[in-house]
C-alpha positions as CSV (number, residue, x, y, z in Angstrom):
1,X,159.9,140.3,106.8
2,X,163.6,140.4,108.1
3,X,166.0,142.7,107.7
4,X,168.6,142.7,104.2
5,X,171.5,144.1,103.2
6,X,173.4,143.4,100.0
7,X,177.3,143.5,99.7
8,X,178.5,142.4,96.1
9,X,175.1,140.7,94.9
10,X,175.4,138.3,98.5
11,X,172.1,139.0,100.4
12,X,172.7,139.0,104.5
13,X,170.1,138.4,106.9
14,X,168.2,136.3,108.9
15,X,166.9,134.3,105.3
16,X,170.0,133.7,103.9
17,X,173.1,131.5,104.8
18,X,175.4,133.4,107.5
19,X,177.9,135.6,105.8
20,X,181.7,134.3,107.1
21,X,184.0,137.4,107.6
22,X,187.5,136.0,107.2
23,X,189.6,139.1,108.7
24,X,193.8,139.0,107.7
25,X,194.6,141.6,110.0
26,X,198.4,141.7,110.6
27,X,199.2,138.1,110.1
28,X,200.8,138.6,106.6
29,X,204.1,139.3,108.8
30,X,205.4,141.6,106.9
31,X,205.5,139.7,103.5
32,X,203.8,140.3,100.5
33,X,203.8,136.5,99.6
34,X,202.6,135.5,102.7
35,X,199.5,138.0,102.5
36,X,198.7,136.3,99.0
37,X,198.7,132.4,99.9
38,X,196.4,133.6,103.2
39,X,194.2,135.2,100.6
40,X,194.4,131.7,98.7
41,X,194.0,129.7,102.0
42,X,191.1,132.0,103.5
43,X,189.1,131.3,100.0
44,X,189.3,127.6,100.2
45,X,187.8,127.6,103.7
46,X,184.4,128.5,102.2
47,X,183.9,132.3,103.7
48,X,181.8,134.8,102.1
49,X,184.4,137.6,102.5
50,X,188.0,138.3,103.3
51,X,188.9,141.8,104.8
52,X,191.6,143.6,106.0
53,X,192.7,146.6,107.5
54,X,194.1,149.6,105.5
55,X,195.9,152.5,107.7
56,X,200.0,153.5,108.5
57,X,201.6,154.2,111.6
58,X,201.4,157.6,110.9
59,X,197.5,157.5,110.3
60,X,196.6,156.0,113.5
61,X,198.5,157.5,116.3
62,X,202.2,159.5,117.0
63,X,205.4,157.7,117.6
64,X,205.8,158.9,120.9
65,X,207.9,158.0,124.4
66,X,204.5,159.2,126.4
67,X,203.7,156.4,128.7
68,X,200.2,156.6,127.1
69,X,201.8,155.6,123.6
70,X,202.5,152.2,125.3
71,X,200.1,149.6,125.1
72,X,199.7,147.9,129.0
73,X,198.7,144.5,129.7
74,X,197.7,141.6,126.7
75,X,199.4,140.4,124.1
76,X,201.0,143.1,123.2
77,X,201.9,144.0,126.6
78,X,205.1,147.0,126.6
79,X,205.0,147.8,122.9
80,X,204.5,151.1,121.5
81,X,201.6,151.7,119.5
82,X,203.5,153.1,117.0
83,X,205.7,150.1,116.5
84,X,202.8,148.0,116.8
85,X,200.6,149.3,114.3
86,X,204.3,150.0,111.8
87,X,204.8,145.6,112.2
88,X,200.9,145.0,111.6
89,X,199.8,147.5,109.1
90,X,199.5,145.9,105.4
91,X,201.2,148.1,103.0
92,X,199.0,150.3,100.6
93,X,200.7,149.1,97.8
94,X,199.6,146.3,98.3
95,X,196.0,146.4,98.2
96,X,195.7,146.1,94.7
97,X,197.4,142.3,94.8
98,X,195.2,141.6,97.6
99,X,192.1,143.0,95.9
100,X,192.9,141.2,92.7
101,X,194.1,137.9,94.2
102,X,190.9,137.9,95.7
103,X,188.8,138.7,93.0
104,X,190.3,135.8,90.8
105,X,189.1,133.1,93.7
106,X,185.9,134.7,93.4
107,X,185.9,135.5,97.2
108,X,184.5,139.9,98.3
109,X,187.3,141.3,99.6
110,X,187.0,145.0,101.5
111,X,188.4,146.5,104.8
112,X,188.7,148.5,107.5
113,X,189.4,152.4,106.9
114,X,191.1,154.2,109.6
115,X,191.6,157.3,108.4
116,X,189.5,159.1,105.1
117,X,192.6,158.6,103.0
118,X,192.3,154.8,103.5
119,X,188.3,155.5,102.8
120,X,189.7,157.3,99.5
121,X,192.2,154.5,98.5
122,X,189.6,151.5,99.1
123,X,186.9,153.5,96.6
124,X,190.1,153.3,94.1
125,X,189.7,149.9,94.2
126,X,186.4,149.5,94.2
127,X,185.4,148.6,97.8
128,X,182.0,146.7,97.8
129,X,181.3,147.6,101.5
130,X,183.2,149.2,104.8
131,X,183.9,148.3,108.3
132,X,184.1,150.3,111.0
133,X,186.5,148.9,113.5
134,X,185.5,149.2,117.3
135,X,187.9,151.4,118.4
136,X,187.2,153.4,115.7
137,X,183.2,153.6,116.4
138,X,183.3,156.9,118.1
139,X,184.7,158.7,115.3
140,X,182.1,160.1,113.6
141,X,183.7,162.2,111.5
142,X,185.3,159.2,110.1
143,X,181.6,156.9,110.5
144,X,180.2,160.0,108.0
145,X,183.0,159.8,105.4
146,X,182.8,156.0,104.8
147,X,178.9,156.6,105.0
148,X,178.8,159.4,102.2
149,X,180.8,156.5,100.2
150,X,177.2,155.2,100.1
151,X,178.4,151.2,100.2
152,X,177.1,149.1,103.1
153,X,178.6,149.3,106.2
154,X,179.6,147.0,109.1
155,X,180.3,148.3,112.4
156,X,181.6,146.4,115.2
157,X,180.5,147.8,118.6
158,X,183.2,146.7,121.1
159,X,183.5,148.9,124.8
160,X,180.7,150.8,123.2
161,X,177.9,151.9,125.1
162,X,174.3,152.5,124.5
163,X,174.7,155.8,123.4
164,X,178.0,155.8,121.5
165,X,176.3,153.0,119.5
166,X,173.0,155.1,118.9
167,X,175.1,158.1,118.3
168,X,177.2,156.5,114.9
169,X,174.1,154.5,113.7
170,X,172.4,157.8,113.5
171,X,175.4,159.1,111.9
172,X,176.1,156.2,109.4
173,X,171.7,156.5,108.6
174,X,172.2,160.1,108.0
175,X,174.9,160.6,105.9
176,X,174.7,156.9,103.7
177,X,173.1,154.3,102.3
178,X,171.0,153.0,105.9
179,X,172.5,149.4,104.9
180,X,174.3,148.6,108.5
181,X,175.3,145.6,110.0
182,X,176.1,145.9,113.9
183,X,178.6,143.3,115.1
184,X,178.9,142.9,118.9
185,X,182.0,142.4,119.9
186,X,184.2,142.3,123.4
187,X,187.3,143.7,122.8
188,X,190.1,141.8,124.6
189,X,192.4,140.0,123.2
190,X,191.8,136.9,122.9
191,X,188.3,137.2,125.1
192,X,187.3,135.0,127.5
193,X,184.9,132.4,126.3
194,X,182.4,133.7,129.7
195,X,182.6,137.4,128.4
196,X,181.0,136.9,124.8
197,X,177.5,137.4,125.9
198,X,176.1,136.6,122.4
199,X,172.4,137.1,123.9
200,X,173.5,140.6,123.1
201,X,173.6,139.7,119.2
202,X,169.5,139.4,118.9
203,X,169.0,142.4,120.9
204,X,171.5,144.9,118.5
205,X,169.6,144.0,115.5
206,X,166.0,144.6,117.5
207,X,167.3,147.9,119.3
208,X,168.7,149.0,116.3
209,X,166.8,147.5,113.0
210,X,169.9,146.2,112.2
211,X,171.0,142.9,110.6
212,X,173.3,141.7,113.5
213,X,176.3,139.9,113.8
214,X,179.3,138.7,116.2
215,X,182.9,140.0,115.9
216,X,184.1,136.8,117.9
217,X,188.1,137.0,119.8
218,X,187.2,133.9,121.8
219,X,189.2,131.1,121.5
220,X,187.5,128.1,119.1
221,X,184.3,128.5,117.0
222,X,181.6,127.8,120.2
223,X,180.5,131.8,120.3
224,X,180.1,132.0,116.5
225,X,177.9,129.1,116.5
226,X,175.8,130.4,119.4
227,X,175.1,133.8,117.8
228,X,173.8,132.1,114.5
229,X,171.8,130.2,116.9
230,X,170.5,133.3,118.1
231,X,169.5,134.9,115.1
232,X,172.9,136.8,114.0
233,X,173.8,137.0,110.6
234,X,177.6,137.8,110.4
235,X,180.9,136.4,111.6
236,X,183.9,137.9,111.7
237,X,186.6,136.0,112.9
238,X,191.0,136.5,113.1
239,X,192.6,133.9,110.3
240,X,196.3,132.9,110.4
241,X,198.3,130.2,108.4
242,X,199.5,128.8,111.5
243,X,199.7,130.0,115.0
244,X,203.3,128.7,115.4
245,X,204.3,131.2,112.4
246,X,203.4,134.3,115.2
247,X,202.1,137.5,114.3
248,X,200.2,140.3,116.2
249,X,196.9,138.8,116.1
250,X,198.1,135.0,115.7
251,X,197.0,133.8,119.4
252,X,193.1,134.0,118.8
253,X,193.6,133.7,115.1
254,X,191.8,130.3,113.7
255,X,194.4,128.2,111.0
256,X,192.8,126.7,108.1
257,X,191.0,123.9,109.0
258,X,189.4,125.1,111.9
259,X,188.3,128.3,109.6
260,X,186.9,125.9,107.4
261,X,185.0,124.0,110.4
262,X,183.9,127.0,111.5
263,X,182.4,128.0,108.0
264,X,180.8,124.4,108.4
265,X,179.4,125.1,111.7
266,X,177.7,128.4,111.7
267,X,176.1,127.1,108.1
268,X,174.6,124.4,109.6
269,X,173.4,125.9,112.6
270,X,171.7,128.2,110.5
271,X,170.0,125.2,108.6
272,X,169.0,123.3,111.4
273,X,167.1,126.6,113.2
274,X,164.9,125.5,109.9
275,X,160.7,126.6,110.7
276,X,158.8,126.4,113.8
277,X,156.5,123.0,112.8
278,X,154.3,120.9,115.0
279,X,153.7,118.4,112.3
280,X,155.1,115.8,110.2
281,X,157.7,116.3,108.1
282,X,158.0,114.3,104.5
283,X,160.9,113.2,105.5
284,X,159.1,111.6,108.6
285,X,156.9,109.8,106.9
286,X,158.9,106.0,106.4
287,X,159.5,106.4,110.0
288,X,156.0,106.7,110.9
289,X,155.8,102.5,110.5
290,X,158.2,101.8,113.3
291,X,156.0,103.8,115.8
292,X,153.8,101.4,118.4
293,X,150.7,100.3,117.2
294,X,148.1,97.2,118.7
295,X,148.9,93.8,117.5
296,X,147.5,90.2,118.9
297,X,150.4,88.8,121.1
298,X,148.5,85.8,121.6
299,X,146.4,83.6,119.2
300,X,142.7,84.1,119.6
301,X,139.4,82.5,119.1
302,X,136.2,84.3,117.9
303,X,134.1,85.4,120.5
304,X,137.0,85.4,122.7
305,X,137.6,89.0,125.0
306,X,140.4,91.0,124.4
307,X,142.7,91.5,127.3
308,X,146.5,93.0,128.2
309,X,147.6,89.3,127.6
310,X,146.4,88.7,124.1
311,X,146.8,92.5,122.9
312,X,149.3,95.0,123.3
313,X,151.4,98.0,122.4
314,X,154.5,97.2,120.0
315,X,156.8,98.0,116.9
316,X,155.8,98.6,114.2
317,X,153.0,100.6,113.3
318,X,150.4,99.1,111.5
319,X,147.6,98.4,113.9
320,X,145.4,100.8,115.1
321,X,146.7,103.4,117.5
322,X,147.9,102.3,121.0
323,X,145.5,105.2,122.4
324,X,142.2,102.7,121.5
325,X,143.7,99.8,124.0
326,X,141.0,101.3,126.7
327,X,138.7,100.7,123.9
328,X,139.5,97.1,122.8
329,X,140.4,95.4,125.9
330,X,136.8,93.6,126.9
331,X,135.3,93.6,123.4
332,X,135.1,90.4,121.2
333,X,137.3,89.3,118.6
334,X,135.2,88.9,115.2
335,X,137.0,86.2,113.7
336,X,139.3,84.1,114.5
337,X,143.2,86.2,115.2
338,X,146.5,84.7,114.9
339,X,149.6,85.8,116.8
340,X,151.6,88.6,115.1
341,X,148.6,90.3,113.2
342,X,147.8,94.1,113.3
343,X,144.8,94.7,115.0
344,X,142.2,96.4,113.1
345,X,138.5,97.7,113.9
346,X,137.3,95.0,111.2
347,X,138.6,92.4,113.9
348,X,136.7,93.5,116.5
349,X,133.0,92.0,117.1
């Protein structure tokens, strides 16, 4: 019996369809409008869920001229985090749009709290579930809060070690509701294709009785489809209305249409992994005529011996099985056989 857990009435686990995380971020740009028509885009691609991320400047770091303030290195080489996060954040007023706009294309829509006021503001608006960022993983403190909330959580496990990821799955179990989904994820962005290790998918949800999932910054939808290979449960993947239009997380962000492929993808995947069967499908079965059977090749007399001339193995399947050839060469025909007839035990003296 797998593992379940249940985020507004949608079941997610191994028996059940993949659940497609379509994650905003800070691709809105800065405009309310903007933020809509990608909630409006990200529900016609077919996801399961739409999420964002709810914290200010002030909530996730200082505005500061220390040199560790500065982010080093990546996209976002030189800026200062408190700059960054002020362009990227998406405003607290409006969540409620976003929640509504949402709700109305019948899409679940929650986020990513970085602080427990964000945790207070996304219970206003009735949150279905929670996600614990990576970075924000070793925050325990902040893993108990959304935990007491008692809603399912997500956690993505990014630079997290063994024990860092033991140390908020204990917290989360203690504290909430023990519905957790662990999403491995390498946090570089974008990450290199050879990094995603999506092996490590399987193993979070065995390690951890955990349904399991990939939070996937890899360029293209090949990782996502790998991990549903594999067993995971979850995607989360960076949406943007085009990468041309910029925006902090726009260069490993998928547009429409390839969010909607990969929607497509991980589905079928998950359809084709299908039963472990060593027998014939019903589906099989009018194909089961054009398999090789015996037939007389050669017109033949009664009394006359069977040979590799006169019989043989050929399309389609109506003789008897091309395994009984050692039986019927050197036995007598019972009648007499014309060319292009199935062989049968009747015919054979």
């Amino acid at each position: 019996m797998s593992l379940d857990v249940t985020i507004a009435g949608r079941k997610i686990g191994a028996d059940h369809e993949p659940y497609i995380i379509c994650e905003l971020s800070g691709n809105h740009n800065g405009s309310l409008d903007r933020a809509l028509t990608m909630i409006d885009a990200a529900a016609d691609t077919g996801c399961d869920a739409i999420k964002l991320q709810t914290y200010t400047a002030d909530t996730i770091t200082l505005k500061s001229d220390r040199p560790e303030f500065f982010i080093h290195g990546g996209p976002w080489d030189g800026r200062a985090l408190y700059d960054l996060y002020q362009e990227a954040h998406t405003p607290w007023d409006w969540h409620p749009a976003l929640f509504e706009r949402a709700r109305a294309r019948g899409v679940t829509i929650f986020s990513s709290p970085f602080d427990n006021t964000a945790v207070d503001l996304l219970e206003s608006l009735g949150a279905p579930a929670y996600k614990i960022a990576s970075f924000e993983l070793v925050d325990l403190p902040l893993v108990a809060y959304v935990a007491q909330q008692g809603k399912p959580m997500i956690m993505s496990t990014g630079m997290a070690n063994d024990r860092e990821i033991d140390a908020a799955v204990q917290t989360a179990r203690k504290f909430g509701s023990g519905e957790i989904i662990l999403l491995h994820c390498v946090s570089n962005y974008p990450a290199d294709i050879a990094d995603a290790n999506v092996r490590t998918v399987p193993a979070l949800g065995e390690r951890y009785g955990c349904v399991p999932g990939l939070s996937d910054h890899t360029h293209g939808v090949g990782a996502s489809v790998a991990a549903i290979a594999l067993g995971g449960a979850v995607i989360e993947k960076h949406f943007t209305l085009a990468r041309a239009d910029g925006g902090p997380d726009s260069s490993f962000s998928l547009e429409p249409a390839e969010f909607s492929a990969l929607v497509r993808d991980c589905k079928d995947a998950w359809k084709a992994l299908g039963r472990v069967h060593f027998d014939t499908l019903g589906t099989e079965q009018g194909s089961k005529t054009f398999r090789r059977s015996l037939y007389v090749v050669r017109d033949v007399r009664r009394g006359e011996a069977f040979t590799h001339d006169n019989v043989r193995s050929i399309r389609p399947g109506l003789g008897l099985p091309p395994s009984r050839l050692w039986d019927v060469v050197g036995k007598v025909a019972s009648r007499d056989l014309s060319r292009g007839e199935p062989l049968s035990d009747e015919m054979i003296a």
